[in-house]
C-alpha positions as CSV (number, residue, x, y, z in Angstrom):
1,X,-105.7,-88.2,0.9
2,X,-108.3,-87.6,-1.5
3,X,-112.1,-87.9,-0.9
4,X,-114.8,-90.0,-2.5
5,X,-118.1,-88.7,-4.4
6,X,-120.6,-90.8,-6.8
7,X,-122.4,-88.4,-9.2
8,X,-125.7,-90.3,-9.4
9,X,-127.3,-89.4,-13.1
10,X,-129.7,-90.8,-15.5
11,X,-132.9,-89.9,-17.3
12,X,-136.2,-88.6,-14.7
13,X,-137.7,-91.4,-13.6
14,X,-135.0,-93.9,-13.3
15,X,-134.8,-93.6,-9.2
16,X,-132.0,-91.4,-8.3
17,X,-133.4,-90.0,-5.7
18,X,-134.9,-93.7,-4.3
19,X,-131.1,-95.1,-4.6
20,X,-129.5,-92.1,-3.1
21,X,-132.1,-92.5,0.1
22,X,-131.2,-96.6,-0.1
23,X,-127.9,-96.4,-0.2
24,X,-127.4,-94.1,2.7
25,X,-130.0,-96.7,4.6
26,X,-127.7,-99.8,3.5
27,X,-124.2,-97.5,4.6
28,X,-126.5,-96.7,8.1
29,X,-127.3,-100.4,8.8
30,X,-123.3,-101.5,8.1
31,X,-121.8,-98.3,10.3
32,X,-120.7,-96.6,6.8
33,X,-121.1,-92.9,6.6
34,X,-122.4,-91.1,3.2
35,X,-123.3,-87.5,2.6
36,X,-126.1,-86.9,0.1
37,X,-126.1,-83.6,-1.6
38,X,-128.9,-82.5,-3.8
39,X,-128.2,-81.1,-6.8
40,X,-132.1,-80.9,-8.5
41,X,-132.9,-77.2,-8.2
42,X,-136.7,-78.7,-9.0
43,X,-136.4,-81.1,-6.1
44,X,-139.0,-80.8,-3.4
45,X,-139.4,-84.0,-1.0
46,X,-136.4,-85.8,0.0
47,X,-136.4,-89.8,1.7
48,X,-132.9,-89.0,3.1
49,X,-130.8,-86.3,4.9
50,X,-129.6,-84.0,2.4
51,X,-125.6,-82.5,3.4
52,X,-125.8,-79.9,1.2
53,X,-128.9,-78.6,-1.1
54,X,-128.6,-76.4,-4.4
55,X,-131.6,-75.1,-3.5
56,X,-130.2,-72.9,-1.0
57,X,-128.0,-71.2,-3.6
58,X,-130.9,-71.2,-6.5
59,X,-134.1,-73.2,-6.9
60,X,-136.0,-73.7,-10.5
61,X,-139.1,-72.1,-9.2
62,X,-137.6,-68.8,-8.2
63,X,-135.8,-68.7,-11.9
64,X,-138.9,-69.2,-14.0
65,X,-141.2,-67.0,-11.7
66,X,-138.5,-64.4,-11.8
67,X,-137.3,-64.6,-15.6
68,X,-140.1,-65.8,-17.2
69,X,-138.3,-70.0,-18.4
70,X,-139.8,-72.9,-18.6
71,X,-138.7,-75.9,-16.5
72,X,-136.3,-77.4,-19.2
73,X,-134.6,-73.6,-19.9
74,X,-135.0,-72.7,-16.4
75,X,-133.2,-76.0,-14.7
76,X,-130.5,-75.6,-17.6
77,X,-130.0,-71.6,-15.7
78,X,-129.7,-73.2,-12.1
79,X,-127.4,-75.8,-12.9
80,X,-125.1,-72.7,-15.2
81,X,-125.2,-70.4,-11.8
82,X,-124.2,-73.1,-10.0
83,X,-121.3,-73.7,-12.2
84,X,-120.8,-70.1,-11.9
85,X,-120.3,-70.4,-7.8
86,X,-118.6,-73.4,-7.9
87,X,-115.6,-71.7,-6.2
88,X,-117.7,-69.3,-3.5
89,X,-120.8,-71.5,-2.4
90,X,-119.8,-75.1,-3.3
91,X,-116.8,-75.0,-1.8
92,X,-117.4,-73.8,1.5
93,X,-120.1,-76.3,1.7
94,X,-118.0,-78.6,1.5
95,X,-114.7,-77.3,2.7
96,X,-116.5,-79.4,6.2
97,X,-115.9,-82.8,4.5
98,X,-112.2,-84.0,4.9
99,X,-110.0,-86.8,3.7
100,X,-111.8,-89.9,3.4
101,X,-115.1,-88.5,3.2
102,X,-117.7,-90.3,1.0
103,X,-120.7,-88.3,-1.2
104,X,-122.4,-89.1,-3.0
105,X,-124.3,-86.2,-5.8
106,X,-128.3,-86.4,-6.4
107,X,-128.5,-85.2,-9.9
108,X,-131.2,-83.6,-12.2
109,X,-133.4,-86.1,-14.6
110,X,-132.3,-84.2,-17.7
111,X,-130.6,-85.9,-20.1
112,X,-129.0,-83.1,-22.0
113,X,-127.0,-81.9,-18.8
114,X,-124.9,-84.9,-19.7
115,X,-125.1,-85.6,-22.9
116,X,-124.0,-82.1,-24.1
117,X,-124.6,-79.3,-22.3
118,X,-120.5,-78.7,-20.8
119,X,-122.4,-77.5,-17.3
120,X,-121.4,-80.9,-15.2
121,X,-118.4,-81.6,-17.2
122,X,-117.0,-78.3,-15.2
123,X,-118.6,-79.3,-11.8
124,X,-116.4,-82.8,-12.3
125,X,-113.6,-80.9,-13.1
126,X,-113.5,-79.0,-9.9
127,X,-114.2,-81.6,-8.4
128,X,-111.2,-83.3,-9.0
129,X,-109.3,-80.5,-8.6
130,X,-110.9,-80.4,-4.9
131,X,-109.4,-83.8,-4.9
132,X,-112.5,-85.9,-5.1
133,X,-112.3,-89.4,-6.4
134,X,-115.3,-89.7,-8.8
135,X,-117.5,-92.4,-10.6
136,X,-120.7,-91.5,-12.5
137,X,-123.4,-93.9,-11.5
138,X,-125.6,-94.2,-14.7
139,X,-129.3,-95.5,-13.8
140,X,-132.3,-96.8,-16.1
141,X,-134.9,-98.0,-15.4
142,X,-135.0,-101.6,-16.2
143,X,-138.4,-101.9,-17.4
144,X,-137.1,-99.0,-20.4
145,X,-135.0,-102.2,-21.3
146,X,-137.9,-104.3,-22.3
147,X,-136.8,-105.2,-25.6
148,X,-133.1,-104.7,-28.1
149,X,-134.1,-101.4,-30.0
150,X,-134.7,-99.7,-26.0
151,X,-131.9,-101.4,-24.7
152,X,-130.0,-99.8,-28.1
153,X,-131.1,-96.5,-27.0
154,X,-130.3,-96.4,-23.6
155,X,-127.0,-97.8,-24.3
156,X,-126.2,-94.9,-26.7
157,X,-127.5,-92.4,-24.3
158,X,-125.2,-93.8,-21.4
159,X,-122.2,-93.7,-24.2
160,X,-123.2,-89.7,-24.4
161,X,-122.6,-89.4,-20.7
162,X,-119.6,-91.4,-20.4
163,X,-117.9,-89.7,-23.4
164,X,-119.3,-86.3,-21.9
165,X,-117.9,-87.0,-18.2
166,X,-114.9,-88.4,-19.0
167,X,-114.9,-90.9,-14.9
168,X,-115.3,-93.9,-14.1
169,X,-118.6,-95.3,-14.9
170,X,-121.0,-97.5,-13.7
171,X,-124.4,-98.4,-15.4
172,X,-127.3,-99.6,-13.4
173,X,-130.4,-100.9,-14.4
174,X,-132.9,-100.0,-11.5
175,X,-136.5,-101.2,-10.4
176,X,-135.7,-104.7,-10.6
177,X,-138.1,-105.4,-7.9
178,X,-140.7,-104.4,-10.6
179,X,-139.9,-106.4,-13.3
180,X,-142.3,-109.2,-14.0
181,X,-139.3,-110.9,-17.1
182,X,-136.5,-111.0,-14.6
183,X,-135.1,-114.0,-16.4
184,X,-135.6,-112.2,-19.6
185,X,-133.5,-108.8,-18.4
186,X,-130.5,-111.0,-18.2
187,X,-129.3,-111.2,-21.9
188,X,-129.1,-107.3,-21.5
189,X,-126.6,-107.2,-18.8
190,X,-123.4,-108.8,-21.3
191,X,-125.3,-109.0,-24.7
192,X,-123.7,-110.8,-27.2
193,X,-123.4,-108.1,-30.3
194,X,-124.5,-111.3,-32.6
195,X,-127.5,-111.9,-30.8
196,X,-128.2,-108.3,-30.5
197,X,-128.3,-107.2,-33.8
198,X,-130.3,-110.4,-35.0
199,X,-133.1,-109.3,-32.7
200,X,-132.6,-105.4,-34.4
201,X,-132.4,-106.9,-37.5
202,X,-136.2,-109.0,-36.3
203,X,-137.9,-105.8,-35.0
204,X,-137.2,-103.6,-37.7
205,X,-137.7,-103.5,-41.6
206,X,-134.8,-104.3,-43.9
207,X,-133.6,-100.5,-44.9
208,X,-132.6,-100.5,-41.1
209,X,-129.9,-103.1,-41.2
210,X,-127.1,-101.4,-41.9
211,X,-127.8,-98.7,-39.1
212,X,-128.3,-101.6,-36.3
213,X,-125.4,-103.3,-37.7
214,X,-123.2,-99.7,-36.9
215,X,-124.5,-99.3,-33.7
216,X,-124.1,-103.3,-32.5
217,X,-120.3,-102.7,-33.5
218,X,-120.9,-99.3,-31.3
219,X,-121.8,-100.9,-28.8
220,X,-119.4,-103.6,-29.1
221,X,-116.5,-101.4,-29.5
222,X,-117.0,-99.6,-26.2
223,X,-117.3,-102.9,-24.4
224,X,-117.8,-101.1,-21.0
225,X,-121.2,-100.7,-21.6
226,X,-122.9,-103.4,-19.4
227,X,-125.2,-103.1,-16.5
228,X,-125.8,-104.1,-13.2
229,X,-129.1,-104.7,-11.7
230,X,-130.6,-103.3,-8.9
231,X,-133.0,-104.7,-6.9
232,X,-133.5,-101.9,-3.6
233,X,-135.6,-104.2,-1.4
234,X,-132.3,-106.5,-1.1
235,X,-129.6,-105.7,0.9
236,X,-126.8,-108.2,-1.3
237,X,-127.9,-106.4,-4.0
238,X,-127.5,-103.2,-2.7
239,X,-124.0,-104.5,-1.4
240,X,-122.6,-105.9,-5.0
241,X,-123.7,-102.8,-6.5
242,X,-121.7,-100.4,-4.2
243,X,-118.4,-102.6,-4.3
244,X,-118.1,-102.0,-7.7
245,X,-118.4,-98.6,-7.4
246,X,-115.9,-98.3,-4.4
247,X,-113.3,-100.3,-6.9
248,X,-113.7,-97.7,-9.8
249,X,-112.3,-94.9,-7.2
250,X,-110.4,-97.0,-5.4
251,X,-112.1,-96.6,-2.3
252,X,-109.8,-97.5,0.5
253,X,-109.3,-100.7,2.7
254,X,-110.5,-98.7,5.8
255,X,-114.2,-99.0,4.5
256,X,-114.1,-102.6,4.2
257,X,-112.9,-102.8,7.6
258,X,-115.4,-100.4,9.1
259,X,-118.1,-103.1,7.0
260,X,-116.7,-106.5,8.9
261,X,-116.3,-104.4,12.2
262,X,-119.8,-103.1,12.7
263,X,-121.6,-106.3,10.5
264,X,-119.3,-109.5,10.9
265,X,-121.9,-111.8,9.6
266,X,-122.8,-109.4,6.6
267,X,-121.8,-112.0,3.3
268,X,-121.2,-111.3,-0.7
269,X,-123.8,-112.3,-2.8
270,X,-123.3,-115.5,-3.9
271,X,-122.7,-116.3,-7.8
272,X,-126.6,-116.3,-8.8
273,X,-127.6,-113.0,-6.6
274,X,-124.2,-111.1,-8.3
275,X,-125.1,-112.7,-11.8
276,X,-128.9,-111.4,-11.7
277,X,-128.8,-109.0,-8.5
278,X,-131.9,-110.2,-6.8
């Protein structure tokens, strides 16, 4: 039987760390067991109990104290020598965690690691070859989205990962309990390409339209790209958002039956709390 993992990624900022922690809270409350493992070399506080930490093997302050790298160079060095001991370290930490076991995989905030830089493309694939069921949880921050050209640029920057990775892939858009617009964030979540390049076409001069009107039918063509919203403070929300996930690796019944056992009177979000997720 194989064993489940979500590799949580996304640009600094966007609250990996602050879903990981609420996640495992929401799997706590419901009688759901998820391992966290740290993967930020850079990392320093954590809001949850961390399985497994890089940080053990190699931390970024060690590598640009002892080789002289700045943070970007340096982090791109941990994450490489991790790569490196994927088969020695790695694996005996988590040679513990049998069939049926669920992590989930705190990443770094730099974008390049998976846009292209091959360094988690080769953790993935020993990861499936460890038998893990994997889905790349894509988060931005949802007030990045505030109007068509960011929402453009997130979406390609997601594309990047999702070509890069190669899983199944989910894109969140997080900090909805921030957002004053919340109304407003909806036409982002399915856009309609028409309506999105008209707005492009609005914001920016007229040398432009032939660009926005490539990367609408980009964005078009790879219809996966759509998001869900997260709003932490809400437990539906939290709930709707991790179903999806457990479809894309086909996370077995057993979990749903651990949910109704230990919450009975837990309920779905109904169809406005799924539509908007808060």
């Amino acid at each position: 039987m194989p064993r489940y993992a979500q590799l949580v990624i996304g640009p600094a900022g966007s609250g990996k760390s602050t879903y990981c922690a609420n996640l495992h809270q929401h799997c706590e409350s419901i009688g759901r067991v998820v391992h966290v493992v740290n993967l930020d070399p850079a990392a320093e506080h954590f809001s949850y109990p961390v399985a497994v930490d890089i940080r053990e093997l190699i931390s970024l302050e060690d590598v640009m104290e002892e080789l002289h790298l700045g943070p970007n160079g340096g982090l791109i060095y941990c994450m490489e020598y991790l790569e490196e001991n994927l088969d020695d370290w790695l694996s005996e930490q988590l040679e513990d965690y049998i069939d049926d076991d669920y992590l989930v995989f705190d990443c770094p905030g730099q974008i390049e690691l998976y846009s292209h830089i091959p360094v988690l493309r080769g953790f993935v694939d020993q990861l499936k070859n460890w038998d893990f069921q994997v889905c790349a949880v894509y988060l931005l921050d949802s007030q990045f989205v505030s109007d068509m050209a960011k929402y453009i640029s997130g979406c390609l920057a997601s594309l990047s990962a999702m070509i890069q990775l190669e899983l199944p892939h989910i894109n969140v858009l997080t900090k909805m309990d921030l957002l004053e617009d919340k109304k407003g964030i909806k036409k982002f979540l399915d856009p309609d390409t028409r309506l999105l390049l008209a707005d492009l076409n609005q914001q920016m001069a007229p040398r432009f339209s032939k660009l926005n009107h490539s990367l609408a039918e980009l964005v078009d063509d790879y219809s996966m790209v759509n998001f869900i919203p997260l709003d932490i403070r809400k437990e539906k929300s939290i709930h709707y958002l991790l179903s999806h996930i457990d479809n894309a690796i086909q996370f077995g019944e057993d979990a749903e039956v651990k949910v109704k056992e230990f919450d009975p009177d837990f309920t779905a979000p109904d169809a406005d709390d799924e539509e908007s997720g808060f």
